[in-house]
C-alpha positions as CSV (number, residue, x, y, z in Angstrom):
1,X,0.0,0.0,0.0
2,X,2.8,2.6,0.7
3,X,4.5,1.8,-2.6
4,X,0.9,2.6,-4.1
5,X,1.2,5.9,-2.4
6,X,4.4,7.1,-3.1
7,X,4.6,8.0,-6.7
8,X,1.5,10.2,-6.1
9,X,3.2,12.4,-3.5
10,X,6.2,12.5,-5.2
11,X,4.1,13.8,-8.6
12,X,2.3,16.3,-6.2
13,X,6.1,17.5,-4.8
14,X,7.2,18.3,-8.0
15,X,4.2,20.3,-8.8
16,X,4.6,22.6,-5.8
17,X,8.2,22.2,-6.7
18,X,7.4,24.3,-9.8
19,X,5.2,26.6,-8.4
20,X,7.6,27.4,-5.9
21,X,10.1,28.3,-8.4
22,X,8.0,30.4,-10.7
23,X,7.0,32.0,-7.5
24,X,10.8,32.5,-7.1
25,X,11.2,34.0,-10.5
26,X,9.2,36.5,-10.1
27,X,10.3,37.8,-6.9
28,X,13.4,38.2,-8.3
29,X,12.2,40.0,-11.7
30,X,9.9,42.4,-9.5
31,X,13.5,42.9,-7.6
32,X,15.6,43.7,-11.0
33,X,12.7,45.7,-12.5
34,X,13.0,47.9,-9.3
35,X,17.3,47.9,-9.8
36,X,16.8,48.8,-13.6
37,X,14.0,51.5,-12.6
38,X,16.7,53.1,-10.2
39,X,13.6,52.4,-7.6
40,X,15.5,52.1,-4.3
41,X,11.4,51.8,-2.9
42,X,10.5,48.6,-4.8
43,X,14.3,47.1,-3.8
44,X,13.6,47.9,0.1
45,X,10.2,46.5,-0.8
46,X,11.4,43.2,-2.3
47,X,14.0,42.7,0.7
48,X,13.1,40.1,3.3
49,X,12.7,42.4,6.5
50,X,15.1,40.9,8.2
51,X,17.5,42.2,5.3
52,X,16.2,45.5,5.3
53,X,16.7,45.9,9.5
54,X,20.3,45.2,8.9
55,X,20.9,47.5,5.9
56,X,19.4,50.1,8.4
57,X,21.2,48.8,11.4
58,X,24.6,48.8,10.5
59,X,24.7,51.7,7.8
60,X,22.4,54.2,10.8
61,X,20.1,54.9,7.8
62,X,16.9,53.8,6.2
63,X,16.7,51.7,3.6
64,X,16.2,53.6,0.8
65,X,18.6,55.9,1.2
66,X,21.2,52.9,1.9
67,X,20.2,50.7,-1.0
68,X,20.0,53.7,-3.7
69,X,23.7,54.3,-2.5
70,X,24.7,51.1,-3.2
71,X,24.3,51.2,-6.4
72,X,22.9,47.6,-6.8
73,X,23.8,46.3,-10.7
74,X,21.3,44.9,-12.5
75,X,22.2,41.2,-12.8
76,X,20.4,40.2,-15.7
77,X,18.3,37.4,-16.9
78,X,17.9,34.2,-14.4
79,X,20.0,31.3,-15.5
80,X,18.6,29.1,-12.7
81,X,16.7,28.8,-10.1
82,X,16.8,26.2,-7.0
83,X,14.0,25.6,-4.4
84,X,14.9,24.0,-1.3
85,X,12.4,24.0,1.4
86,X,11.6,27.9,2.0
87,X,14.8,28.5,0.3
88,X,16.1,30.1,-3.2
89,X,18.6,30.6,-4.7
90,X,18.4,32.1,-8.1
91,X,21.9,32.6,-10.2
92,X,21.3,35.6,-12.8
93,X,24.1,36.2,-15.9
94,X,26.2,38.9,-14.0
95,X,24.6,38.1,-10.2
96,X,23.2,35.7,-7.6
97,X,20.3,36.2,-5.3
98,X,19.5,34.7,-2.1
99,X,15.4,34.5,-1.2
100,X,13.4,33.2,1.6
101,X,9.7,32.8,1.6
102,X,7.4,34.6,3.9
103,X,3.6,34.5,4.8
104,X,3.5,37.5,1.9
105,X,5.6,35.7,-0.4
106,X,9.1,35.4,-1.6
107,X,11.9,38.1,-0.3
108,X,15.3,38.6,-1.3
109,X,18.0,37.9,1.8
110,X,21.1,38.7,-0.1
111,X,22.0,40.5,-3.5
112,X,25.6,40.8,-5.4
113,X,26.1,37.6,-4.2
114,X,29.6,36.0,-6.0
115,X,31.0,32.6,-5.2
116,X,34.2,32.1,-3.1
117,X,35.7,28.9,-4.1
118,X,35.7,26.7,-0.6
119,X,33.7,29.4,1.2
120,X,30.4,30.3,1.5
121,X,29.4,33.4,-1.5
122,X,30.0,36.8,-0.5
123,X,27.0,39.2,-0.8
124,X,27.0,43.2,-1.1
125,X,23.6,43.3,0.7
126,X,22.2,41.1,3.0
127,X,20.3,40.1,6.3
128,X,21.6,38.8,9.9
């Protein structure tokens, strides 16, 4: 009977698998639109609020004025996107967001995100 089960919940995984993601993908395009609009609002917007509290916290400002300062580059279009759990990552052509997903949907945790080889990536912006 279990094995009967099985391949049903694994077809019903992968369907909230890809919702997931395309949930993902548009987080992350609301989040570039904002970045190639110059719209420091929509970026502070699109930042998990964890994020956001930090930016704030250790730069003694608000957000917009922090993240239009930073100067945030556009990273292009998403080459990939991976779910895991309430986890994304999403790897653009010139960056790599981090996202978590919240009651209100998916945020970004960390943006200008490049790989260190045998470390974890190092990000521009992101939460605590």
């Amino acid at each position: 009977m279990l094995l009967a089960v099985w391949p049903v919940v694994l077809v019903a995984g992968c369907g909230s698998a890809g919702e997931r993601s395309a949930d993902v993908r548009r987080a992350v395009g609301r989040f570039e639109n904002a970045v190639g609009q110059g719209d420091a609002a929509g970026m502070c917007a699109a930042l998990a609020p964890g994020t956001a509290q930090e930016l704030e916290s250790s730069q003694k400002s608000r957000c917009v004025k922090i993240i239009g300062d930073e100067a945030v580059p556009a990273g292009g279009q998403i080459r990939s996107v991976d779910v895991y759990g309430h986890q994304a990552r999403a790897v653009l052509d010139r960056d790599t967001l981090f996202l978590s997903q919240f009651p209100g949907g998916w945020k970004v945790v960390a943006v200008g995100c490049t790989p260190q080889p045998g470390k974890p990536y190092e990000c521009a912006v992101k939460g605590g």
